[in-house]
Legacy VTK file of the C-alpha trace (Angstrom):
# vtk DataFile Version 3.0
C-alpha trace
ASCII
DATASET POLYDATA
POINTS 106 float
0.000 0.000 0.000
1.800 3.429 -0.750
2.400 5.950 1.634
1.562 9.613 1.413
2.432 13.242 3.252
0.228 15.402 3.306
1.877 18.838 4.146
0.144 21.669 6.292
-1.609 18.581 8.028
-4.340 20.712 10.528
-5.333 22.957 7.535
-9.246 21.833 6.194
-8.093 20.632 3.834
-5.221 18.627 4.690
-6.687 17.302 7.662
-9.673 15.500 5.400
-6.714 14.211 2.995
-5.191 12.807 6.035
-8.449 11.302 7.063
-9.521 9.832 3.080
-6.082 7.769 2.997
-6.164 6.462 6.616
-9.563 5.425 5.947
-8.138 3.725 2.850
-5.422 1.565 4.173
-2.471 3.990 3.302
0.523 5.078 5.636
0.322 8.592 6.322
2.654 11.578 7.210
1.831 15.230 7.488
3.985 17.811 8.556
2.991 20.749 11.268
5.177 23.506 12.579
4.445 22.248 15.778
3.717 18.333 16.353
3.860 18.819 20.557
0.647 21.330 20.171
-1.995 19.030 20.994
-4.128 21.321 21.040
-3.601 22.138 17.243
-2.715 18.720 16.215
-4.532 16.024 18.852
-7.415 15.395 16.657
-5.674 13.958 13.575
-4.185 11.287 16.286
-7.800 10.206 16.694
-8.560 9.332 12.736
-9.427 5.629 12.321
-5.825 3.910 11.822
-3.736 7.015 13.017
-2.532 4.868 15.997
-0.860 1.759 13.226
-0.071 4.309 10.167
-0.027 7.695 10.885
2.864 9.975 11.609
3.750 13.861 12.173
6.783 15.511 11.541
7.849 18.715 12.462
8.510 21.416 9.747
8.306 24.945 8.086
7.652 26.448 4.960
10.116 29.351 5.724
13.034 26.895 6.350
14.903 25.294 4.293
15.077 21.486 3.891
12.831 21.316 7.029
10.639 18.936 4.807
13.031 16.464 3.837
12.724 13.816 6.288
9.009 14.257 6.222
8.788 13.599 2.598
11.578 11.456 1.990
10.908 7.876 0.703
6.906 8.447 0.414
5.316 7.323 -3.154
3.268 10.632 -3.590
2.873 14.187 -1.409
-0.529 16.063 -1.229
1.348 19.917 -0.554
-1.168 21.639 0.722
0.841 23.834 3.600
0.754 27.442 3.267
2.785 30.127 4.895
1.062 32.336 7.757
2.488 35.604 6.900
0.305 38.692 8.153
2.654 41.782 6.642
1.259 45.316 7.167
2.252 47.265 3.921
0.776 51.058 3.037
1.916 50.627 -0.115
1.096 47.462 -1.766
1.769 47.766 -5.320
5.062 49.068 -5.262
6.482 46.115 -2.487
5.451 43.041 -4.154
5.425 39.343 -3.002
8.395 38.645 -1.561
10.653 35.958 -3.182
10.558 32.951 -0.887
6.804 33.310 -1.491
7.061 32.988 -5.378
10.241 30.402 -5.407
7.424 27.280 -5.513
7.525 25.367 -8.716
3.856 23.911 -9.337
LINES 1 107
106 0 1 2 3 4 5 6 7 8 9 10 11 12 13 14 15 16 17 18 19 20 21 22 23 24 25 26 27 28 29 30 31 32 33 34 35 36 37 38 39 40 41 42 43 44 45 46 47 48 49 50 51 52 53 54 55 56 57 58 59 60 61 62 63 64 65 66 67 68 69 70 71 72 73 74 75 76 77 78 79 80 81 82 83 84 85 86 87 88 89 90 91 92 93 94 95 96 97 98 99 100 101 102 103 104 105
């Protein structure tokens, strides 16, 4: 059975991804930038198989190579992580996106 990570793993999203392939059989890994928040991330642990097939690894969008582990070795990734960036900016226009934001390759 293949084994997936699903990236941004408490987002809507994500989470139901998480829950669709557990409740299919598959392994499972999704990544968080905090896996000790249980208050953030203690409901995926409750999913129908998370306790045989389910794991969650620690990393962040803004950090380089902090996804490696998580992704290494799996047969397919679901990215669905986003960055929570909240800047405050008068003027828009003339200060576009920052790079790191644009540097994904879809």
């Amino acid at each position: 059975m293949p084994e997936y990570c699903v990236t941004g793993g408490t987002g809507f999203i994500a989470a139901y991804l998480v829950k669709a392939l557990l409740e299919k059989g598959h392994t499972v890994r999704t990544t968080v930038r905090d896996p000790k928040d249980v208050g953030k991330v203690g409901f995926l642990k409750e999913f129908d198989g998370a306790k045989e097939r389910f794991k969650i690894f620690k990393a962040d969008l803004m950090v380089e190579g902090s996804f490696d582990e998580a992704i290494h070795g799996v047969d397919g990734v679901f990215h669905t992580a986003s960055p929570v960036l909240v800047p405050y900016d008068d003027n828009i226009q003339a200060n576009p996106t920052p790079p790191h934001l644009t540097s994904f390759i879809f």
